[in-house]
C-alpha positions in Angstrom: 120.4 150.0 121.0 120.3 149.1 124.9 118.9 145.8 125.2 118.6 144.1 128.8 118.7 140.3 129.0 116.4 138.7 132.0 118.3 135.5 132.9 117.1 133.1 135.6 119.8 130.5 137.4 118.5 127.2 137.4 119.4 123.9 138.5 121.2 121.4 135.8 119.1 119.0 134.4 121.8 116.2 135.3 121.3 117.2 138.5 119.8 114.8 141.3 116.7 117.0 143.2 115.9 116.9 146.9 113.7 118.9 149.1 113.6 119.7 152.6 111.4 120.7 155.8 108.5 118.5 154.9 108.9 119.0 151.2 108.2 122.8 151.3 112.0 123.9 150.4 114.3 123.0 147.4 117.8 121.2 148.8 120.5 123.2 146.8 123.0 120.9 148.5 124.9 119.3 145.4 123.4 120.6 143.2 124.7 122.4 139.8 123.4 125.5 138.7 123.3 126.7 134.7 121.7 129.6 132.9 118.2 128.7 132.0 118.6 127.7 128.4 115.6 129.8 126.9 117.3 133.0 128.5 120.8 131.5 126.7 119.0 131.1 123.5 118.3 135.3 123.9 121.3 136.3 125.3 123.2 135.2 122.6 121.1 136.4 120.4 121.5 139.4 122.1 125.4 139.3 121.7 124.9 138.8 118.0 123.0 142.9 117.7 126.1 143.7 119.7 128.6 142.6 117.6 126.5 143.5 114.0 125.2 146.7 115.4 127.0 148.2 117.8 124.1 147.4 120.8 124.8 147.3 124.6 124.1 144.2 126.5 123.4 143.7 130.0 121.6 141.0 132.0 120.1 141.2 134.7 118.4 138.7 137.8 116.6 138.3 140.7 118.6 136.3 143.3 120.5 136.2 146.0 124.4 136.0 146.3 124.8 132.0 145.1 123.7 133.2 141.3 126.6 135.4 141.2 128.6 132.6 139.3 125.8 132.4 136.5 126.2 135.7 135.9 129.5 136.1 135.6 129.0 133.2 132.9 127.1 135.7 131.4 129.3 138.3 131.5 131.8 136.0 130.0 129.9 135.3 127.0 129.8 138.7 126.1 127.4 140.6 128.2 128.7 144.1 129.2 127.3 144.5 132.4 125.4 142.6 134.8 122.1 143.6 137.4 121.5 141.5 140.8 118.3 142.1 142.1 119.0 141.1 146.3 116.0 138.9 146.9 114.6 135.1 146.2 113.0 134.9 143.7 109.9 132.9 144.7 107.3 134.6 142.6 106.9 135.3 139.2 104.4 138.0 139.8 107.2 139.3 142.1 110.0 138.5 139.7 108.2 141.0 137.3 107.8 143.9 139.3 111.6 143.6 139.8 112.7 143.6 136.3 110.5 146.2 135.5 112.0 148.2 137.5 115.1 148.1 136.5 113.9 147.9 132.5 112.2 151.9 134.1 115.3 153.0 135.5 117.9 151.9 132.5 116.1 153.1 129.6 116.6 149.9 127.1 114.8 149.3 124.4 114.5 145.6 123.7 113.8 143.4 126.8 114.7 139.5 125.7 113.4 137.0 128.3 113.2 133.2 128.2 109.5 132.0 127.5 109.8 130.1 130.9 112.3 129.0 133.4 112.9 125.3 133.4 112.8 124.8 137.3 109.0 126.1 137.8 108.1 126.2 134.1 105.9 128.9 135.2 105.6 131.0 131.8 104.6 134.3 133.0 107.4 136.7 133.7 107.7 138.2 130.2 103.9 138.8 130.1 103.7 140.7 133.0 106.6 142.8 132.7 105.2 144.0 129.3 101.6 144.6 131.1 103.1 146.6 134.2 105.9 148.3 131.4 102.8 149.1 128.6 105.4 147.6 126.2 105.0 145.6 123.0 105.0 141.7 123.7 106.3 138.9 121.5 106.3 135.4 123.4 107.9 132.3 121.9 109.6 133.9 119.8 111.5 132.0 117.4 113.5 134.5 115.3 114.1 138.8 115.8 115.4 141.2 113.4 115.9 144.9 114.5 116.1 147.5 111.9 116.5 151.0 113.7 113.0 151.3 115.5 111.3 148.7 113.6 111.3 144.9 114.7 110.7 141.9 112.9 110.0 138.8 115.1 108.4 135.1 114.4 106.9 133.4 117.0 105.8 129.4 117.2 102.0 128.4 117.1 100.4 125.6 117.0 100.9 123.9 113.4 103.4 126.9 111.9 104.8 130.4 112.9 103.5 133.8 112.7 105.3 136.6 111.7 105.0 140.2 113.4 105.9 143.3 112.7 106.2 145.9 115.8 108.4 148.8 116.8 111.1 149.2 119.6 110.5 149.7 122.9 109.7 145.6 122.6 109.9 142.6 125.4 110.3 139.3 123.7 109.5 135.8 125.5 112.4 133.8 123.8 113.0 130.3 123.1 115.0 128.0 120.9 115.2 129.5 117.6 116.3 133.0 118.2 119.5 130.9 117.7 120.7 127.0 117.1 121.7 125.1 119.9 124.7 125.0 117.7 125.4 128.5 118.0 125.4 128.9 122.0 128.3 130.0 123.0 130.7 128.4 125.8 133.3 131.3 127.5 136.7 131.6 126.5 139.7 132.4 128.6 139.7 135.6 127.5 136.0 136.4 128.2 136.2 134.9 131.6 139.3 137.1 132.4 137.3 139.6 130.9 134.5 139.3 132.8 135.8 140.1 136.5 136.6 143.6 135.4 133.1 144.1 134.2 130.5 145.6 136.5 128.4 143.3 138.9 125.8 146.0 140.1 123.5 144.5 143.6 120.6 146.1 143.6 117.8 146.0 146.6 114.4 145.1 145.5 111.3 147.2 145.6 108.3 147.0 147.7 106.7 144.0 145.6 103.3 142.2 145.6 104.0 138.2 145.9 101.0 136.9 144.5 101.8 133.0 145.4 103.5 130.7 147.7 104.8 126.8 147.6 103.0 124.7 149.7 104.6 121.8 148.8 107.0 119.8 146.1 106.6 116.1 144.9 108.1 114.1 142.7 106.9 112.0 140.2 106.2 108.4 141.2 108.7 105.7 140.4 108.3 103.5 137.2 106.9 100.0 137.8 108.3 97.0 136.7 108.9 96.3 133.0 106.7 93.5 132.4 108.3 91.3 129.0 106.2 89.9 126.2 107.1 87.2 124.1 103.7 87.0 122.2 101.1 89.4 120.9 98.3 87.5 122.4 99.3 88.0 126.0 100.6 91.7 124.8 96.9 92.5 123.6 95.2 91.2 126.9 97.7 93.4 128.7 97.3 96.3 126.9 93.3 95.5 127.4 92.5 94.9 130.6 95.6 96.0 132.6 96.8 99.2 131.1 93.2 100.0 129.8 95.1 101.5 126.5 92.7 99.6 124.2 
């Protein structure tokens, strides 16, 4: 089994954000870059089929050269190979169209994508890769087994799970749940060593539709005042006719 693991590199949630030129651009200055944790949840579940049966891994991204690092993480982990696509990646439409191509040209047969990235939370790449690839589509998917051709998967919805039964070639939208937080794995000296001797291919990108654009970023508002009660009269009369919560 050839599986290819979408990974996106995203900023640290520790991290303090900026933006630039009028609020149009992201400020990467100091900040810390991780593997998106729904893509970690499926690339070490993709690591797991590799070491009970025998599969190939290899990750791939769109991004320039500054996401080199988080793949090597990758690598490190336990991913055999690794895919950069040479662009910035601005659009999930165009984000898609990338992976898809490379999903066309290497012949795997289970894509595992994160549900969403945590920097744009935009929820669509997985989606649209199955549309343009005509391939079978799990998203939030909680749990996969693979048994030769035939795949089991569970996906989260609203009030339970749903279990599904499909067949290989198959794109899932993973989240947490394909494995424990528990289970995550953090490299090793001997995978890191390991990992600059494994292939880093660059790519070029394809003639690509972007179908949308940032206009600008804001920030949430800062928090007022905490206002201290020491009675449940004046807290009721707060809640009443300042907050408007009752």
């Amino acid at each position: 089994m050839k599986i290819l693991v979408c990974i996106s590199s995203v900023p640290d949630t520790t991290s303090k954000i900026n933006f630039t030129d009028g609020d149009t651009k992201f400020d990467t200055n100091g900040v810390q870059f991780v593997i998106n944790p729904n893509d970690e949840f499926g690339l070490t579940r993709a690591i797991w089929f590799k070491e009970k049966q025998g599969a190939s891994v290899h990750v791939a991204t769109v991004g320039e050269v500054s996401v080199e690092p988080t793949m090597r993480k990758a690598l490190a982990i336990g991913a055999d190979e690794a895919i950069r696509i040479n662009a910035n990646p601005t659009d999930g439409f165009f984000v898609a169209q990338q992976l898809a191509e490379v999903v066309k040209n290497g012949g795997y047969d289970l894509v595992i994508g994160g549900r969403e990235s945590i920097d744009y939370n935009g929820g669509m790449v997985p989606g649209i890769m199955s549309s343009l690839l005509n391939m079978n589509f799990v998203n939030t998917c909680i749990n996969l087994e693979i048994d030769g051709t035939n795949a089991t998967a569970f996906r989260e919805i609203d009030g339970g799970k749903e279990k599904i039964a499909t067949a290989l070639p198959l794109i899932i939208g993973g989240q947490k749940g394909l494995v424990e937080e528990s289970d995550l794995r953090i490299p090793n000296m001997r995978g890191i060593m390991q990992a600059r001797q494994k292939k880093l291919s660059v790519v070029e990108p394809i003639d690509a539709t972007k179908a949308t654009e940032i206009s600008k970023f804001e920030k949430p508002e800062a928090k007022g005042a905490v206002k201290l009660v020491d009675n449940v009269d004046d807290l009721i009369d707060l809640l009443h006719n300042e907050a408007k919560a009752i």
